[in-house]
C-alpha positions in Angstrom: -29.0 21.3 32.3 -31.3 24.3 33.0 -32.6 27.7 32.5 -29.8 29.0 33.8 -27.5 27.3 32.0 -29.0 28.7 28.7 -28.8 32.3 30.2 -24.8 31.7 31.0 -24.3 29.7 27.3 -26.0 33.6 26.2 -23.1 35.7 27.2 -20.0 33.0 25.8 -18.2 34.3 23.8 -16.9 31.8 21.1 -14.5 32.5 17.7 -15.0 29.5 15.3 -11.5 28.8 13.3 -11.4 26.3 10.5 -12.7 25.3 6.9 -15.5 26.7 5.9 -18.1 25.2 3.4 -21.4 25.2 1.8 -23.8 22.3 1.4 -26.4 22.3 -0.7 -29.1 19.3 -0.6 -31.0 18.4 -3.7 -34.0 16.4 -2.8 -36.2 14.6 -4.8 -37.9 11.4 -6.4 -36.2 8.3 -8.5 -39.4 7.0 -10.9 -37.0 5.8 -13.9 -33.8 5.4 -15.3 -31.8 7.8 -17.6 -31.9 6.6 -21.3 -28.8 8.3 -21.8 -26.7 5.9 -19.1 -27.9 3.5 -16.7 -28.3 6.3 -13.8 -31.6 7.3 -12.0 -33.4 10.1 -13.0 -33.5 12.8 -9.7 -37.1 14.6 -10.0 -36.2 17.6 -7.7 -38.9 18.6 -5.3 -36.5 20.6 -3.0 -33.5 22.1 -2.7 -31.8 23.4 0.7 -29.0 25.6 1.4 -26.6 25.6 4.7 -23.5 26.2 6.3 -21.5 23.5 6.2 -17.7 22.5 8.2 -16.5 25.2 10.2 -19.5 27.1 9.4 -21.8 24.3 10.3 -20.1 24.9 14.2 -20.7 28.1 14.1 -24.5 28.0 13.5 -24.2 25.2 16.1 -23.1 28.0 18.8 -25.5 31.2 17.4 -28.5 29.3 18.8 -26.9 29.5 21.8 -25.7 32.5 22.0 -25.6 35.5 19.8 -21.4 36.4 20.0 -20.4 33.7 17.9 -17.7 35.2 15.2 -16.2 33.1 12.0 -12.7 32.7 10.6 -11.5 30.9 7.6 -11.3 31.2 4.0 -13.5 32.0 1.3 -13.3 33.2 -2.3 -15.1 35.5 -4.5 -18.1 33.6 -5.9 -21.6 33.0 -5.5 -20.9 30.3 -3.0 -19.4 33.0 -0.7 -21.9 34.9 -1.0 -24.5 32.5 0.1 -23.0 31.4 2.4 -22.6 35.0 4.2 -26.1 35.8 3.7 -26.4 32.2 5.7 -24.5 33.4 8.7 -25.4 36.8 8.8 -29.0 35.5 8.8 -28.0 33.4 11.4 -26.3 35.8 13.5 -22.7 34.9 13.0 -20.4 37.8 12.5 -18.0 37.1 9.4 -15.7 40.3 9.1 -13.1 38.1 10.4 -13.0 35.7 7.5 -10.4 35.6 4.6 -11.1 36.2 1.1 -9.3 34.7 -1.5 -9.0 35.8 -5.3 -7.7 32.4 -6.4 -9.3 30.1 -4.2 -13.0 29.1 -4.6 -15.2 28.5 -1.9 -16.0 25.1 -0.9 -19.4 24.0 -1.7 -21.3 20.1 -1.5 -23.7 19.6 -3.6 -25.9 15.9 -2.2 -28.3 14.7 -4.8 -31.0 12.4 -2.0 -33.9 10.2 -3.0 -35.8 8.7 -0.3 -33.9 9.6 2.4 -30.8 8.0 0.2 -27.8 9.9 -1.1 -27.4 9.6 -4.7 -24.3 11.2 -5.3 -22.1 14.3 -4.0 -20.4 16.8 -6.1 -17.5 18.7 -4.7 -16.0 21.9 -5.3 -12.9 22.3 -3.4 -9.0 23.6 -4.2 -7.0 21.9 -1.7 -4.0 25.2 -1.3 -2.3 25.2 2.4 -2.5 29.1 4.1 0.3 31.2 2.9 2.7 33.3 5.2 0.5 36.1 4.5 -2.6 34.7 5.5 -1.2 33.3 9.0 -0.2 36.9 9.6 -3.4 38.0 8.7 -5.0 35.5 10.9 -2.5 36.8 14.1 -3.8 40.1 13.6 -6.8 39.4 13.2 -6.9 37.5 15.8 -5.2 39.9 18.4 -7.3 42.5 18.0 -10.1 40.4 19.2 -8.7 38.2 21.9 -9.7 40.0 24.7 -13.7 39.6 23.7 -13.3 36.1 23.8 -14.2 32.9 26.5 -13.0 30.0 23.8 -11.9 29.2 20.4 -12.9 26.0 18.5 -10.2 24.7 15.9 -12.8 22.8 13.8 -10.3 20.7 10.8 -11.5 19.4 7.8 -7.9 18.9 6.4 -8.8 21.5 3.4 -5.9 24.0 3.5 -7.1 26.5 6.4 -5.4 24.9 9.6 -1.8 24.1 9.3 1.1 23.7 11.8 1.6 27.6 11.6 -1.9 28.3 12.4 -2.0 26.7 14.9 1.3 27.4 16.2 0.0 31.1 15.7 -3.5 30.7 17.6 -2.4 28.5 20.7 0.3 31.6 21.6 -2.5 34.1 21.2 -4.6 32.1 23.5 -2.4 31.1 26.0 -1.3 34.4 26.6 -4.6 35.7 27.3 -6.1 32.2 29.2 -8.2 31.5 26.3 -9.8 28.2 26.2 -9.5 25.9 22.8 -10.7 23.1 21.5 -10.0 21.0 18.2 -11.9 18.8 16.0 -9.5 17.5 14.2 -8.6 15.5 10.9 -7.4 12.1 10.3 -5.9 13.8 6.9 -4.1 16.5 8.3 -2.1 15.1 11.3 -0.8 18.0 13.6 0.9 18.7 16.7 -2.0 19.7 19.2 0.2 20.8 22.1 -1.2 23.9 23.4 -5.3 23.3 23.1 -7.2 22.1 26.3 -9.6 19.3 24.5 -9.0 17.5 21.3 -12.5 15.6 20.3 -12.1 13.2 17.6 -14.7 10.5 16.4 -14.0 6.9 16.8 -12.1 6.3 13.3 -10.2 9.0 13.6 -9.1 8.3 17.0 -8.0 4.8 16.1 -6.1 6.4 13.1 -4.2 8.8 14.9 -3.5 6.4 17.7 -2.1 4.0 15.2 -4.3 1.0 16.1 -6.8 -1.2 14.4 -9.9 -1.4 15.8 -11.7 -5.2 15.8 -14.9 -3.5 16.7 -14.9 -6.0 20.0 -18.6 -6.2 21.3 -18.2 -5.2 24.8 -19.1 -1.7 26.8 -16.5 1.3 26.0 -15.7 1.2 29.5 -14.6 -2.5 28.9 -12.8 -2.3 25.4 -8.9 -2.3 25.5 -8.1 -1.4 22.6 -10.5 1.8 22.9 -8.7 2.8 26.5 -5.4 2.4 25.0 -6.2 4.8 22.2 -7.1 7.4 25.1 -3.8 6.7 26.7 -1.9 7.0 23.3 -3.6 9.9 22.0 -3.3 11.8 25.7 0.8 11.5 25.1 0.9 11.6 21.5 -1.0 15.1 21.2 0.2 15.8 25.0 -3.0 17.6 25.4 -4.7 17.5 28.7 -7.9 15.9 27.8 -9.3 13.7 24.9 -13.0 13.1 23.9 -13.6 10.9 21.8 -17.3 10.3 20.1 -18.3 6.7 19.7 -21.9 6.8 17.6 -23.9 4.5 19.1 -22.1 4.1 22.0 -21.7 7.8 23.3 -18.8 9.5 23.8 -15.5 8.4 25.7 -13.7 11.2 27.9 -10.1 10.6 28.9 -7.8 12.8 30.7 -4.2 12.9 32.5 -4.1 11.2 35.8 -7.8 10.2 36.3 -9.7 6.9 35.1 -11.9 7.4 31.9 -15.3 9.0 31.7 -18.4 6.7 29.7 -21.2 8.6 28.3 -24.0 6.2 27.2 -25.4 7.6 23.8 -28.8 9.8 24.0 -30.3 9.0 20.3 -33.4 7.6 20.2 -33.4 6.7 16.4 -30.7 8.3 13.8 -31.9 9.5 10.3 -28.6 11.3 9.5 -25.1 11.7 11.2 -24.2 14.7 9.2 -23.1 17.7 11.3 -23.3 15.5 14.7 -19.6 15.7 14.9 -20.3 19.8 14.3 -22.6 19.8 17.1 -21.0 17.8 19.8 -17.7 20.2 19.7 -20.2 23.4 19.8 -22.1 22.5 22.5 -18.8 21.1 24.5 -17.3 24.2 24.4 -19.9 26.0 25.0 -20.4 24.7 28.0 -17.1 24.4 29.0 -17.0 28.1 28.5 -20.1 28.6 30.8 -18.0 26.8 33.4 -19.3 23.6 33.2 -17.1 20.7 34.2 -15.8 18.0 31.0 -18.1 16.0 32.4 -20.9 18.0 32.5 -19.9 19.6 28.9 -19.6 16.0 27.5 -23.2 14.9 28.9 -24.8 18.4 27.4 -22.7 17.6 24.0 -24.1 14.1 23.9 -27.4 15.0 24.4 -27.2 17.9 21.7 -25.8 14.7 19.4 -28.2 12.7 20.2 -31.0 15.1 18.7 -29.3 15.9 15.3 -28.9 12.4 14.8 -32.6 12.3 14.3 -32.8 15.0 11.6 -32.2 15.0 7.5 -29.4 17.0 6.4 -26.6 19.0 8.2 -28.9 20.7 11.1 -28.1 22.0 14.7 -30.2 21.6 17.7 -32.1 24.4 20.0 -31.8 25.6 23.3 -35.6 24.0 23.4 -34.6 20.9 22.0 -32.1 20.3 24.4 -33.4 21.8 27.4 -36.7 19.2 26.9 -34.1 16.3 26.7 -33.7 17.2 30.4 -36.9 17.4 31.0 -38.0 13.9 29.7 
């Protein structure tokens, strides 16, 4: 990872397709319990606003590079409007999200105290995309196509990417030898035929590969049951490549007629896994986009996981950040 990485990352172009949130964090101090239930009193010192989901990827990718675009839903609220003013701010164009009259926008609210999560409150109206919106998506979508280097399917299983969608984007893509990528979810089980990468975490992977996993304390390179989940999942979503994050232990790449790929983990001490999933599938395409091999992408993604492991809240990593994790 160099310089001139970073100046090729620049010029990718990268739409972001998916469920689209906003988390809010609500930090403060616990000195006493409520009199009116046994509950602890919150004293707010802060509160923090950010992109959250599909979003969260995005913001992920505009550090990187400043043709980063957004689609998925939204409704008409103050939640929406935050979280425009949030990309915009960030440099992620959003004319290419949906706006619903019905449907609110989802929003996360996390009450933390001491670096512990209290409670979250969620605001969400799980409604699949109509017929008219996967048209609207289509179009959309065609009329950019030709500006982009990849697409990232980023699934939260909250009504935005259904069969159809997808169905609708992997035509689009193939026919003008776009490169996609999915993070997928263990709710919303979907045919993935079509996409070049599918990148799920380690639960998920087990889940969608039908198998339990015993946790067996041996090296990924060495655990069974984790290599036949690559195998399963390569035939199951017949997809040419699987990566599949492991937390501590890195990442796991698998693909079609060649022996599985370890990454060894990069964190040096983890405050907070939210939005590490986010970043790993930004980075990865971006630097499959810049031509990078899935090896190379799945080293830069692990090291990009690495350092947002070590930060509060849902956060992203710099082209500084990473490029000194190089340099060390």
């Amino acid at each position: 990872m160099t310089s001139a990485d970073l100046d090729r990352f620049r010029q990718c172009r990268i739409l972001v397709i998916g469920d689209v949130m906003l988390d809010r964090f609500v930090r403060g101090n616990v000195r006493r319990i409520s009199p009116e239930a046994p509950v602890p009193v919150v004293e707010v010192v802060e509160e923090t606003l950010n992109p959250g989901g599909a979003a969260n990827v995005a913001c992920n990718l505009a550090r990187f590079t400043p043709l980063v675009s957004l689609m998925g839903r939204v409704g008409k609220d103050s939640q929406s409007a935050d979280l425009s003013f949030l990309l915009e701010a960030d440099g992620v164009a959003t004319s290419t999200l949906l706006i619903s009259d019905s449907i609110p926008t989802i929003s996360k609210a996390r009450i933390v105290a001491r670096q512990q999560q209290i409670v979250r409150v969620d605001r969400e109206k799980l409604v699949w995309l109509t017929d008219e919106e996967i048209s609207e998506v289509s179009h959309r979508l065609g009329s950019i196509i030709n500006e982009l280097d990849a697409i990232i399917i980023e699934d939260y299983g909250k009504g935005f990417v259904t069969e159809a969608l997808v169905n609708a984007v992997t035509a689009i893509a193939a026919e003008h030898k776009v490169l996609i990528t999915v993070d997928p979810s263990p709710r919303n089980p979907l045919n993935w035929s079509g996409v070049d990468l599918v990148k799920p975490n380690r639960l998920e992977a087990f889940a969608a590969a039908g198998l339990e996993d015993h946790h067996f304390d041996v090296s990924p390179g060495e655990n069974s049951e984790l290599l036949e989940v690559g195998r399963i999942l390569l035939e199951k979503w017949q997809v040419p490549q699987v990566l599949v994050t492991l937390g501590e232990q890195g990442m796991m790449l698998f693909r079609r007629d060649q022996a599985p790929h370890c990454i060894p983990t990069c964190a040096q001490e983890v405050y907070d896994v939210s939005g590490a999933g986010d970043t790993a599938i930004a980075i990865l395409t971006l630097a499959l986009a810049a031509g990078k091999s899935s090896e190379e992408a799945a080293d830069i993604a692990n090291q990009a996981s690495g350092i947002v492991v070590g930060k509060l809240g849902t956060a992203c990593v710099s082209p500084e950040e990473l490029l000194a994790a190089y340099a060390s």
